[in-house]
Structures are given as structure tokens and as C-alpha cells.
The first five atom37 places (N, CA, C, CB, O) and aatype in JSON, in Angstrom:
{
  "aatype": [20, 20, 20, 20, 20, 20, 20, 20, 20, 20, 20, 20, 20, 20, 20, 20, 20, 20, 20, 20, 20, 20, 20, 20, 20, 20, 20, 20, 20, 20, 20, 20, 20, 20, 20, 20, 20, 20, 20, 20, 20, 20, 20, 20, 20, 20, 20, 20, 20, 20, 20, 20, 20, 20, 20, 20, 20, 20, 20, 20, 20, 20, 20, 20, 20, 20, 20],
  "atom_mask": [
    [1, 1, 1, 1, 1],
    [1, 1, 1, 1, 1],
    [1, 1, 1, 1, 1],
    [1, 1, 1, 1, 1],
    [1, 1, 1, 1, 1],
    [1, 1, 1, 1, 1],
    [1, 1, 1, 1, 1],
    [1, 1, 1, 1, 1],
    [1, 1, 1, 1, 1],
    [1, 1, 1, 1, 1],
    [1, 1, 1, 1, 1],
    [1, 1, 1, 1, 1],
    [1, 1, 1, 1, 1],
    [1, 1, 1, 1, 1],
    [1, 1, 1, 1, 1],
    [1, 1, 1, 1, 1],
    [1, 1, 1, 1, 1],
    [1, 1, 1, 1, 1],
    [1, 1, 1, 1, 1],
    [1, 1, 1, 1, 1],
    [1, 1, 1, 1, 1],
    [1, 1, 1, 1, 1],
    [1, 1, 1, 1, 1],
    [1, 1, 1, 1, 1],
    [1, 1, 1, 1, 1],
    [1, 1, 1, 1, 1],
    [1, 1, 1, 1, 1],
    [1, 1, 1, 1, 1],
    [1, 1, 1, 1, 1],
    [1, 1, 1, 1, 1],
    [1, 1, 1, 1, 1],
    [1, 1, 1, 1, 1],
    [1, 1, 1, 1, 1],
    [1, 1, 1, 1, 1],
    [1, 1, 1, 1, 1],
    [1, 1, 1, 1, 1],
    [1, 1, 1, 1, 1],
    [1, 1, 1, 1, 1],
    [1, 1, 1, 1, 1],
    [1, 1, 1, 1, 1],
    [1, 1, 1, 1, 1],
    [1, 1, 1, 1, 1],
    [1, 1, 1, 1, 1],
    [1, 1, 1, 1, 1],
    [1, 1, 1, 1, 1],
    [1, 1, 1, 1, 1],
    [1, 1, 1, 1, 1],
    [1, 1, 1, 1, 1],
    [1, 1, 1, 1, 1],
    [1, 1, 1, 1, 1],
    [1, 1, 1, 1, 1],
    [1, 1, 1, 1, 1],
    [1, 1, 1, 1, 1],
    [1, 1, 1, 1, 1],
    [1, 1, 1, 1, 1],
    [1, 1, 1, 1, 1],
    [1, 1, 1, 1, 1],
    [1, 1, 1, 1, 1],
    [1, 1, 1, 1, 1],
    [1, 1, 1, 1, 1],
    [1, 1, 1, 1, 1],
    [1, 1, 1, 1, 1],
    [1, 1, 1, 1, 1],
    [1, 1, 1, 1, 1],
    [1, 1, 1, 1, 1],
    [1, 1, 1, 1, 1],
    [1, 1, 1, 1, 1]
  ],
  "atom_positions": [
    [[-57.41, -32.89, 60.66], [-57.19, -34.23, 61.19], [-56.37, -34.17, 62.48], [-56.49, -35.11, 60.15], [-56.66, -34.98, 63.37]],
    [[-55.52, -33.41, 62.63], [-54.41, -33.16, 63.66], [-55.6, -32.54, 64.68], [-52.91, -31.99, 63.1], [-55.65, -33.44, 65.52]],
    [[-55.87, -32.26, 64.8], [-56.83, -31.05, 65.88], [-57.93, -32.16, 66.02], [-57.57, -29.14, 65.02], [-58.34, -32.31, 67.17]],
    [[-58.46, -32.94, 65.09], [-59.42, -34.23, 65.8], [-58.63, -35.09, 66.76], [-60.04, -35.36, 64.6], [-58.84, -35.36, 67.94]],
    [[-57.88, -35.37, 66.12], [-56.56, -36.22, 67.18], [-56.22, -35.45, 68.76], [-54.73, -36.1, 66.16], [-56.61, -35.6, 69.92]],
    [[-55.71, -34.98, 68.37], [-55.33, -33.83, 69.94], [-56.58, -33.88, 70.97], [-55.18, -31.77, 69.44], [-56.53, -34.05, 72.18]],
    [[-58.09, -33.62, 69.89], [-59.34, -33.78, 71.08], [-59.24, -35.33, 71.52], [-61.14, -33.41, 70.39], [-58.9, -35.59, 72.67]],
    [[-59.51, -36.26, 70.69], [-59.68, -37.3, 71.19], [-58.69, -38.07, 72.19], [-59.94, -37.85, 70.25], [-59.09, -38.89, 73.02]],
    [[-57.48, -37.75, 72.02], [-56.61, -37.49, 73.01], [-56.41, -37.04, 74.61], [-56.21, -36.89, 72.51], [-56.08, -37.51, 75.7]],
    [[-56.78, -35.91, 74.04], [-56.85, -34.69, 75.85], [-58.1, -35.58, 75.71], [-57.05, -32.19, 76.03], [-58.59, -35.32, 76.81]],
    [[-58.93, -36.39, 75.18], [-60.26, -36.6, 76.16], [-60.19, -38.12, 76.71], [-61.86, -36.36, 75.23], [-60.97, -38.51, 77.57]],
    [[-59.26, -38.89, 76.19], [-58.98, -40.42, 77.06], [-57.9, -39.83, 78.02], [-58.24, -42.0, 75.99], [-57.52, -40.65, 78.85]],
    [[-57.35, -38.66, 78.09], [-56.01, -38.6, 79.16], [-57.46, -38.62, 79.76], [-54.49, -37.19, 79.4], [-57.91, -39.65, 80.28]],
    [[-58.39, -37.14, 79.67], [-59.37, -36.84, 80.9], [-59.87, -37.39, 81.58], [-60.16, -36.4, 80.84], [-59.9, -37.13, 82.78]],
    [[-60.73, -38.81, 80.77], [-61.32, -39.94, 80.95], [-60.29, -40.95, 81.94], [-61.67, -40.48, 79.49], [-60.7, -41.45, 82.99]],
    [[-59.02, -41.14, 81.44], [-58.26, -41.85, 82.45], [-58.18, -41.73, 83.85], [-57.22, -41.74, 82.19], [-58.37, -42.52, 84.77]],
    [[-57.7, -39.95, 83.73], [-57.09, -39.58, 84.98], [-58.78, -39.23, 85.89], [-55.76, -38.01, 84.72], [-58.88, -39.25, 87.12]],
    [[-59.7, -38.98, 85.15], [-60.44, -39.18, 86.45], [-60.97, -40.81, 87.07], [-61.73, -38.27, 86.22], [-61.64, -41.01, 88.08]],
    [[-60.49, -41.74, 86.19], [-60.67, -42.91, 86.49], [-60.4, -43.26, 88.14], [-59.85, -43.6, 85.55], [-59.29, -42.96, 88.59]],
    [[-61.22, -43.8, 88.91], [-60.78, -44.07, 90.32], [-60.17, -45.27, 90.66], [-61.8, -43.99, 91.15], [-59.71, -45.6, 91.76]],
    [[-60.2, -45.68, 89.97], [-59.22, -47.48, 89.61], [-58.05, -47.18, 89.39], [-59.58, -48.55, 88.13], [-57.13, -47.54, 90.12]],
    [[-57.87, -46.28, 88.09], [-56.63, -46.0, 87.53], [-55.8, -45.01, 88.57], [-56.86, -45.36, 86.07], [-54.58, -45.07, 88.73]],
    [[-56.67, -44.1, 89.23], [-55.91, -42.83, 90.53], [-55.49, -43.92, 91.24], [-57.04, -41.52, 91.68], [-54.29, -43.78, 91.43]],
    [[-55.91, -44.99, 91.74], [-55.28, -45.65, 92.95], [-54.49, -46.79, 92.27], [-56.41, -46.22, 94.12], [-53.56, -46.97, 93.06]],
    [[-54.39, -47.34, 91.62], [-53.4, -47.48, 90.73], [-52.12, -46.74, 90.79], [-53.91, -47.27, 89.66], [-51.05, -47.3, 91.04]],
    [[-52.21, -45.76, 90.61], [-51.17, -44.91, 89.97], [-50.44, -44.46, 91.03], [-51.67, -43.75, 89.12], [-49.22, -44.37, 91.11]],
    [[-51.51, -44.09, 92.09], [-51.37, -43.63, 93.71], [-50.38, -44.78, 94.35], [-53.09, -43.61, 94.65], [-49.48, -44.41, 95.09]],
    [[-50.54, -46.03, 94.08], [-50.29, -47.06, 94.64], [-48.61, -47.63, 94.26], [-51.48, -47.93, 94.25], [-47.75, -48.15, 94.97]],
    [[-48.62, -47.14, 92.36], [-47.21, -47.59, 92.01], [-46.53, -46.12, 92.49], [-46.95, -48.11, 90.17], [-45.37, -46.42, 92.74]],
    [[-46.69, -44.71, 92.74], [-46.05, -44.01, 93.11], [-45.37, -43.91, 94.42], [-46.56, -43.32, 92.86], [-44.4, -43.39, 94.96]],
    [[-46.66, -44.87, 94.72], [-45.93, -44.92, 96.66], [-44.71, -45.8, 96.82], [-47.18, -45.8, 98.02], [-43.58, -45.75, 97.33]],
    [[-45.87, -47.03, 95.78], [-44.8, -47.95, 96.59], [-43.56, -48.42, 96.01], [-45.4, -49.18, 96.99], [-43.07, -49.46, 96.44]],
    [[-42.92, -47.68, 94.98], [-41.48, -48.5, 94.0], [-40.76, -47.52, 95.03], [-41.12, -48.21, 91.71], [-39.93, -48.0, 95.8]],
    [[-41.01, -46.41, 95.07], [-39.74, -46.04, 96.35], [-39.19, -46.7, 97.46], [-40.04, -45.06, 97.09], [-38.04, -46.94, 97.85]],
    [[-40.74, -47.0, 98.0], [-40.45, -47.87, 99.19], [-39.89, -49.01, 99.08], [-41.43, -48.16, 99.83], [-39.0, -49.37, 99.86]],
    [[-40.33, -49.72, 98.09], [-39.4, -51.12, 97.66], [-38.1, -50.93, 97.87], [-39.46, -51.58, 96.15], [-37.35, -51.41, 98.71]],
    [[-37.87, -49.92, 96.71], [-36.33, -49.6, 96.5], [-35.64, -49.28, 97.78], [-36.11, -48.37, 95.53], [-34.79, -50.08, 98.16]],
    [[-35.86, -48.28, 98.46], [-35.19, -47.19, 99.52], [-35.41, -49.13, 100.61], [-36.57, -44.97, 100.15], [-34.35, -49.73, 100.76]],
    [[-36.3, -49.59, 101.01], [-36.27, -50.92, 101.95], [-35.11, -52.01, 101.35], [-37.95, -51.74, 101.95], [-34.54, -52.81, 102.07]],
    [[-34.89, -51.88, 99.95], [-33.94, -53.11, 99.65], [-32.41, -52.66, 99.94], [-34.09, -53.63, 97.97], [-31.45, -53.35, 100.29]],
    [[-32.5, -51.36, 99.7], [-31.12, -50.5, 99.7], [-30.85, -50.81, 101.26], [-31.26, -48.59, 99.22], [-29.88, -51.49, 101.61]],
    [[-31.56, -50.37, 101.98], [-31.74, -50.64, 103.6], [-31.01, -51.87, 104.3], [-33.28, -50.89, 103.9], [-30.11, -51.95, 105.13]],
    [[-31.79, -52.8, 103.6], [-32.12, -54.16, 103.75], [-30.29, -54.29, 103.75], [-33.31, -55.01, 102.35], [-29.62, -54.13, 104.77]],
    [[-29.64, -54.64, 102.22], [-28.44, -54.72, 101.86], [-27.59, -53.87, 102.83], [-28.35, -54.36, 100.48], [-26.52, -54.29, 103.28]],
    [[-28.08, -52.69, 103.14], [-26.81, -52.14, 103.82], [-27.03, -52.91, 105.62], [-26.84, -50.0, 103.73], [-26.2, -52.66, 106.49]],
    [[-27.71, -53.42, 105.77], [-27.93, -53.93, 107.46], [-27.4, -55.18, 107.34], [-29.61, -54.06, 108.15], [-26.9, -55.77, 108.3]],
    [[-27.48, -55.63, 106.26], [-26.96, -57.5, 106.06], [-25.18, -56.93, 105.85], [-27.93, -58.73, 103.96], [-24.4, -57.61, 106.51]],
    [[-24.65, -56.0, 105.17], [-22.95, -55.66, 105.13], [-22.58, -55.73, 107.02], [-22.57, -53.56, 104.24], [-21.85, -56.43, 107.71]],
    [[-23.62, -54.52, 107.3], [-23.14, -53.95, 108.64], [-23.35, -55.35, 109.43], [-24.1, -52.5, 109.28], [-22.54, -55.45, 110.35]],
    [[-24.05, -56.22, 109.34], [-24.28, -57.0, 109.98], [-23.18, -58.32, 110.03], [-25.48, -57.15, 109.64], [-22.99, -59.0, 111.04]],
    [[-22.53, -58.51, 108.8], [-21.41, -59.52, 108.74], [-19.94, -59.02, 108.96], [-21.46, -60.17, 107.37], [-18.96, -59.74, 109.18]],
    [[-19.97, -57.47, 108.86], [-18.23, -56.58, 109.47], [-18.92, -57.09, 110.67], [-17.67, -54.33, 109.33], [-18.37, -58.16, 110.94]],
    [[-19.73, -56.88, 111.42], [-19.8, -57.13, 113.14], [-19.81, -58.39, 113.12], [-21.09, -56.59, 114.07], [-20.92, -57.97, 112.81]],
    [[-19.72, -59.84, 113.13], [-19.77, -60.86, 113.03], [-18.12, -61.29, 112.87], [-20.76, -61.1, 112.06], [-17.52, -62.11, 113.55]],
    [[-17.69, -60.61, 111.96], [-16.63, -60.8, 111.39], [-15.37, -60.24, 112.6], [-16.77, -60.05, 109.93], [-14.35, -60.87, 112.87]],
    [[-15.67, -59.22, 113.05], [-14.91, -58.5, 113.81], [-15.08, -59.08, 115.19], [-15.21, -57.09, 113.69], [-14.2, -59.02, 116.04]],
    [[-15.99, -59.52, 115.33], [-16.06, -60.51, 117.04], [-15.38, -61.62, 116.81], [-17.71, -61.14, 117.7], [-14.48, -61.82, 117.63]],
    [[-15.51, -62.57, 115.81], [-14.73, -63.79, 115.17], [-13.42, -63.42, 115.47], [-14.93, -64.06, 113.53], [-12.79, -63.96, 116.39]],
    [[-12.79, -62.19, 114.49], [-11.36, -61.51, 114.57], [-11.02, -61.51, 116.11], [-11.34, -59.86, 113.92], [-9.9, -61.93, 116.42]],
    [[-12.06, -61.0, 117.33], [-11.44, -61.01, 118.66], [-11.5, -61.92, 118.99], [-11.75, -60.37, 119.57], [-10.66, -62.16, 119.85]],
    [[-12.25, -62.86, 118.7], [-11.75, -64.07, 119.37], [-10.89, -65.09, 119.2], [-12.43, -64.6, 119.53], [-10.51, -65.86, 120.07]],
    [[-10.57, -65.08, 118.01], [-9.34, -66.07, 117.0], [-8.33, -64.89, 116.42], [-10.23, -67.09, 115.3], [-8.4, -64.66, 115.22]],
    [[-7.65, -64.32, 117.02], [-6.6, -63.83, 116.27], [-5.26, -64.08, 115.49], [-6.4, -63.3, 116.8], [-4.37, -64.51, 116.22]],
    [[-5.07, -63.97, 114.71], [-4.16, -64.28, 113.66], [-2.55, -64.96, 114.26], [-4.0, -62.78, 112.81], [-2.0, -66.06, 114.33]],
    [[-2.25, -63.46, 114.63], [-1.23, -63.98, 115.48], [-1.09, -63.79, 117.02], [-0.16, -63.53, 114.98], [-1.62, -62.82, 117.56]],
    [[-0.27, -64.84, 117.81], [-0.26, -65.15, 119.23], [1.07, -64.47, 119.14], [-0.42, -66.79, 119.83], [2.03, -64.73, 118.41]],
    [[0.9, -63.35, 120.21], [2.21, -62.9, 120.9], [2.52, -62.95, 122.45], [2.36, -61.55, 120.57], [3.61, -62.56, 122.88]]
  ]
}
């Protein structure tokens, strides 16, 4: 019973992976969750860098204290 199982098995992986729907599929979530990720990480760090510089021109122009 174990050894019928195992064939029918290795033969839907086989059947899958030569699937050309399922390759680009698969092709498609491999590409693109990195890119999501690594662009949001991006994203967040340009919107920080972007409000210290905002923040720091504000600071030169209104400074705290007048001497």
C-alpha cells in the first residue's frame, strides 16, 4: 500500500511540475514576493530619509533658540 502511494504521488508532483500554468505560476510567485518585499522595505526607508530631511530644513529655519 505504501509503495502504491509513493507512485501515485511522485506521479501528480510529475504531472504538476510539468504543468505550464502551474511553472508560471510558481515562476511568477518566486519572482515576485521578493520584489514586493525588498520595494516596501525601500519604499519605508525613503519616506524616514525623506521626513529627517524635511525635518532638518524646518530645524534651519526655525531654531529653538535665538542667540
Amino acid at each position: 500500500m505504501n509503495i502504491l502511494n509513493q507512485e501515485i504521488t511522485q506521479e501528480v508532483i510529475r504531472l504538476t511540475w510539468q504543468n505550464p500554468a502551474f511553472m508560471a505560476i510558481a515562476i511568477a510567485v518566486i519572482w515576485l514576493i521578493p520584489q514586493l518585499l525588498i520595494r516596501r522595505i525601500l519604499s519605508e526607508n525613503y519616506e524616514k530619509r525623506k521626513l529627517e530631511k524635511q525635518k532638518n530644513k524646518i530645524r534651519k529655519l526655525y531654531p529653538k533658540t535665538l542667540k
